[in-house]
C-alpha positions as CSV (number, residue, x, y, z in Angstrom):
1,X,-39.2,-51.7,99.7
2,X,-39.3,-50.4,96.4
3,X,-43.1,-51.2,94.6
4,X,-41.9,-50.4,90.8
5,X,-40.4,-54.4,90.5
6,X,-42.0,-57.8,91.1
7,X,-41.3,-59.0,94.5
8,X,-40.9,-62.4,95.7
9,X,-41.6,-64.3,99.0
10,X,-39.6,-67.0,99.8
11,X,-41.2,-69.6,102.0
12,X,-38.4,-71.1,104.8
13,X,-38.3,-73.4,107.7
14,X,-34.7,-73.4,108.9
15,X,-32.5,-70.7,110.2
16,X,-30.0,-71.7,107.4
17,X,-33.2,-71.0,105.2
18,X,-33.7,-67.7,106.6
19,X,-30.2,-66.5,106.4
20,X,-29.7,-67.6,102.7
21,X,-33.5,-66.1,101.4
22,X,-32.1,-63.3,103.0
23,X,-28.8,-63.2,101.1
24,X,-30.1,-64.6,97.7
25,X,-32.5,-61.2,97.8
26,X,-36.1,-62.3,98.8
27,X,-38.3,-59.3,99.5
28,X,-40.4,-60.8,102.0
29,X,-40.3,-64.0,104.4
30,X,-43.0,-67.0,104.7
31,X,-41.7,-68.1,107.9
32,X,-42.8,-71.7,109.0
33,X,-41.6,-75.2,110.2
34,X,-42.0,-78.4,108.1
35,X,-42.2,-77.4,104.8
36,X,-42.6,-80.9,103.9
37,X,-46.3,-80.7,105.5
38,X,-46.7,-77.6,103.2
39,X,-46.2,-75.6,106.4
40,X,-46.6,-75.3,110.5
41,X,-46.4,-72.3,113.0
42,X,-42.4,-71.9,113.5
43,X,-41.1,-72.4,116.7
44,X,-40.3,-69.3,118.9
45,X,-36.5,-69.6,118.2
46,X,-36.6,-69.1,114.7
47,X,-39.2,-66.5,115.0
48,X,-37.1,-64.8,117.3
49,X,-34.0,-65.0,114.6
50,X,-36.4,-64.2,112.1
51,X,-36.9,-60.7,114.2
52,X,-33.6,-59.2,113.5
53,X,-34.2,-59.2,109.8
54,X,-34.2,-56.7,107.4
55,X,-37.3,-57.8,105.7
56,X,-40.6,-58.3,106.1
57,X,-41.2,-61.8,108.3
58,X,-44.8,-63.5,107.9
59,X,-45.0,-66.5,110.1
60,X,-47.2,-69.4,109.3
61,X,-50.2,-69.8,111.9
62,X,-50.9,-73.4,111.4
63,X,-51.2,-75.5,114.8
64,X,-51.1,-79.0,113.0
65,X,-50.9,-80.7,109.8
66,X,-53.9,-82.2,108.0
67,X,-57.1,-79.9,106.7
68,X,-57.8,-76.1,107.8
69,X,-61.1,-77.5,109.6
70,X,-60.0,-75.9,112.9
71,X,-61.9,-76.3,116.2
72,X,-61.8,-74.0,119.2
73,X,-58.7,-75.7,120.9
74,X,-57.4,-75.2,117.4
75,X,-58.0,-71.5,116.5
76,X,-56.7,-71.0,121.0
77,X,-53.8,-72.2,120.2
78,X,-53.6,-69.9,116.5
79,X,-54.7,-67.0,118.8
80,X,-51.8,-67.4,121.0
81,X,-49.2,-67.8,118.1
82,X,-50.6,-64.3,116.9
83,X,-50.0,-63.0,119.6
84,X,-46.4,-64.6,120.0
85,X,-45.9,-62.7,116.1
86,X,-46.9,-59.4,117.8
87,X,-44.2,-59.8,120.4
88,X,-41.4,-60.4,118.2
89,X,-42.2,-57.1,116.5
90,X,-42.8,-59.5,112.9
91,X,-44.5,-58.0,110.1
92,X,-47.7,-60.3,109.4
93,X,-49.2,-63.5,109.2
94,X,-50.5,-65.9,106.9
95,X,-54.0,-67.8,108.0
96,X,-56.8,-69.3,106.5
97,X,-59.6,-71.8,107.8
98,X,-61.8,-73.4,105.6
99,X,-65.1,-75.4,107.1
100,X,-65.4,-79.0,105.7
101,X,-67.4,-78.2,102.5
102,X,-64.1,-76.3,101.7
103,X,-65.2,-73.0,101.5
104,X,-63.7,-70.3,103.5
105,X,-65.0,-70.6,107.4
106,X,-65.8,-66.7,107.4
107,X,-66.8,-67.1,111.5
108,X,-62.9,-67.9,112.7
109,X,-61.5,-65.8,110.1
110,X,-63.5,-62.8,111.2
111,X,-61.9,-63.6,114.7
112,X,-58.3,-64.4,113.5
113,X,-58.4,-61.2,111.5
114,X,-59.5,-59.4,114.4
115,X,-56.9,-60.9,116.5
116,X,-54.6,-59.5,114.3
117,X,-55.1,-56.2,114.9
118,X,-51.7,-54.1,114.1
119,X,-50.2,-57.4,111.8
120,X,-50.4,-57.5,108.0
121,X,-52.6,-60.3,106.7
122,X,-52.0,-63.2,104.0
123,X,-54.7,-65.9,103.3
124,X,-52.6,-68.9,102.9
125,X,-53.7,-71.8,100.3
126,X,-56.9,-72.7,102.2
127,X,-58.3,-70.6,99.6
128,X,-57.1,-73.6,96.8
129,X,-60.1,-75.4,98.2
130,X,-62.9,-72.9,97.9
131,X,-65.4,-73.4,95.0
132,X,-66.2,-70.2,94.3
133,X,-62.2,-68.3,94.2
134,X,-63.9,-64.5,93.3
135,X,-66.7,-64.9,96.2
136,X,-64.0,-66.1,98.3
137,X,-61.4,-63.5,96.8
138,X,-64.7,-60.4,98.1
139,X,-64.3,-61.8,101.3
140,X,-60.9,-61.8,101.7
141,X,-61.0,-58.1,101.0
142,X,-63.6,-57.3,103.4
143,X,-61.9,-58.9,106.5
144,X,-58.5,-56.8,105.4
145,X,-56.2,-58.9,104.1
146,X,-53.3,-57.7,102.0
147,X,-53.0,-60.5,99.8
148,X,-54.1,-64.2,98.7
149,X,-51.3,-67.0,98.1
150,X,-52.7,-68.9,95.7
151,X,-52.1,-71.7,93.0
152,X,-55.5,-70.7,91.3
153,X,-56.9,-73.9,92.4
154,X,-54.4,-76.1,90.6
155,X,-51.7,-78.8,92.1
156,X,-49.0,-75.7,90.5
157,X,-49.1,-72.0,89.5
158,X,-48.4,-72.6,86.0
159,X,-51.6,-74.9,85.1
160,X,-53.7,-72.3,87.3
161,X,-52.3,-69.7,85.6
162,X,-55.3,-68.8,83.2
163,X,-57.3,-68.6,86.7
164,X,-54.6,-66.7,88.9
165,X,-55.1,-63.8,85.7
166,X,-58.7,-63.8,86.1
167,X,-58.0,-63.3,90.2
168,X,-55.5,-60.4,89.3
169,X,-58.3,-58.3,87.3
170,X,-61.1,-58.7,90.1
171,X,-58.9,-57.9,92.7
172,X,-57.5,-54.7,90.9
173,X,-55.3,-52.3,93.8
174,X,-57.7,-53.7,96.9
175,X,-55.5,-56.9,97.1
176,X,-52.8,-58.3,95.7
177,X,-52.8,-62.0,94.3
178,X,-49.4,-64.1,95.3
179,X,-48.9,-66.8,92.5
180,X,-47.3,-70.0,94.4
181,X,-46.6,-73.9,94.1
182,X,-44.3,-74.8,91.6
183,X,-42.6,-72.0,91.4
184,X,-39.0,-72.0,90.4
185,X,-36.4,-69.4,88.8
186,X,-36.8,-71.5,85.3
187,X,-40.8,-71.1,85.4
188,X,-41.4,-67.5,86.9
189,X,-41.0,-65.2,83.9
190,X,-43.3,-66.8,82.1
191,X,-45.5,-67.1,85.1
192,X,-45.6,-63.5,85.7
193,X,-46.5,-63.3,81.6
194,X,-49.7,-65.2,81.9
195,X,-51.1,-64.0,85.3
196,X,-49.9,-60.6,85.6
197,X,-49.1,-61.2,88.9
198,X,-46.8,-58.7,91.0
199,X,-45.9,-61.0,93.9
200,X,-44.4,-64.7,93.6
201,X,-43.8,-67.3,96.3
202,X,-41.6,-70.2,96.0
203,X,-39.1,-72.3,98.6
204,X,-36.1,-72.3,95.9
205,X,-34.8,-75.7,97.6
206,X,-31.9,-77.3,96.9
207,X,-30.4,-80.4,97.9
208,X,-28.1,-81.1,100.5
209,X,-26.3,-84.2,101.6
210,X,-28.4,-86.2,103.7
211,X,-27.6,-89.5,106.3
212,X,-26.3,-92.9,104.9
213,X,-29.1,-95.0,105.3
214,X,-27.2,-97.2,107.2
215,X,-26.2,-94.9,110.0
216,X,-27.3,-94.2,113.3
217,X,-29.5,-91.9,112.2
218,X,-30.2,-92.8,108.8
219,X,-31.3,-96.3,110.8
220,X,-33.5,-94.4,113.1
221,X,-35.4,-92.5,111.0
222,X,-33.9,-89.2,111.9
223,X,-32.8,-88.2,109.0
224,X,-33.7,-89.2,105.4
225,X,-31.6,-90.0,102.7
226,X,-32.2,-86.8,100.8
227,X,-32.4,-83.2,102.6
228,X,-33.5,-80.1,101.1
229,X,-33.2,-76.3,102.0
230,X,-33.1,-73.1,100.7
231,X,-31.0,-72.5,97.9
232,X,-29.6,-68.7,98.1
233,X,-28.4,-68.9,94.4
234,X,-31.8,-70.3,93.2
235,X,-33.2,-67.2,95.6
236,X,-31.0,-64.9,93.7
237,X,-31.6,-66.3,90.2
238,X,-35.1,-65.9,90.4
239,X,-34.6,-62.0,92.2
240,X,-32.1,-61.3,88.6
241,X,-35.5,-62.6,86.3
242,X,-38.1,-60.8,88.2
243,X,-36.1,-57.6,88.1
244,X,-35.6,-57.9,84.6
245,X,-39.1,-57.9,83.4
């Protein structure tokens, strides 16, 4: 992968997903189910799709929805789902735990990350929640990740922009910071501007026809009115800005 351009992560939950980050140009793969739950450990299927490509692939470890408070049947089950990433022969991970003050639970992070041996490392957005994003960002470095997904704290990237920049000077070359939420081809350029940032992630959804609500399914609560995937030419769009800048 070449390191002189901006590269971008596109998070997917499908196999449709997959295949089109893949075609739109994505350098590197958040894989995960339920997107709509801001992301869940994929299923083995997809992971094992996810094997053959030609990109990096960093599943989700995530066992449930809710908060990143995760007790030991929790972080059993995360362990296992690491281990299911080493044995698809994927690139990484993304993890984070947070204790219920918010701040980073160092104790099952030091144990994820040594569970990880071998596996490239992302701290997810459990590090939105911290109080104290440089402490946290010192720790992140010492347990070895490679990079911090982040929103600076804010519901989006763009109104935690001023704090993503301050993120991308403490962490210098020891980590990189990955600006995300709300991220879309019409926002990135000037999101790279403010933070300085050399690594984006975004889903790049699009649309797709959904059930009439007065089908079988729509009536059963299968599937809702409105469905939403990636979009390979909203992939590739943003891939044409970032390699322009």
């Amino acid at each position: 992968m070449a390191a002189d351009h901006i590269l971008l992560e596109v998070c997917v939950d499908t196999p449709a997903g997959l295949a089109a980050a893949i075609a739109g140009g994505a350098d590197r793969i958040e894989l995960c189910a339920a997107l709509g739950l801001q992301g869940l450990t994929p299923a083995p299927g997809l992971m094992a799709l996810a094997a053959q490509a030609p990109i990096p692939i960093y599943p989700m470890i995530r066992p449930r929805n809710g908060d990143f408070c995760f007790d030991a049947r929790d972080l059993d089950a995360m362990r296992r789902d690491i281990d299911a990433v080493r044995d698809y022969g994927l690139a990484g991970v993304a993890i984070g735990a947070n204790r219920s003050d918010g701040e980073l639970d160092v104790e099952a992070l030091t144990m994820l990350a040594k569970h990880c041996d071998g596996l490239g490392m992302t701290l997810h957005r459990s590090f939105d929640f911290v109080a104290d994003q440089a402490a946290s960002l010192e720790i992140a470095v010492e347990l070895g990740f490679e990079r911090i997904l982040t929103s600076g704290g804010a519901l989006t990237a763009q109104a935690g922009a001023e704090q993503i920049a301050a993120l991308v000077q403490q962490a210098g070359d020891r980590i990189a910071i990955l600006a995300g939420a709300g991220v879309r081809a019409s926002n990135v350029a000037e999101l790279v501007r403010k933070t300085g940032v050399r690594e984006v992630h975004g889903s790049f959804a699009g649309t797709l026809p959904g059930a009439d609500p007065a089908s079988r399914l729509g009536e059963m609560g299968f599937v809702p009115p409105v469905l939403r995937d990636t979009d390979q030419a909203a992939v590739a769009e943003a891939v044409r800005i970032l390699r322009s800048l």
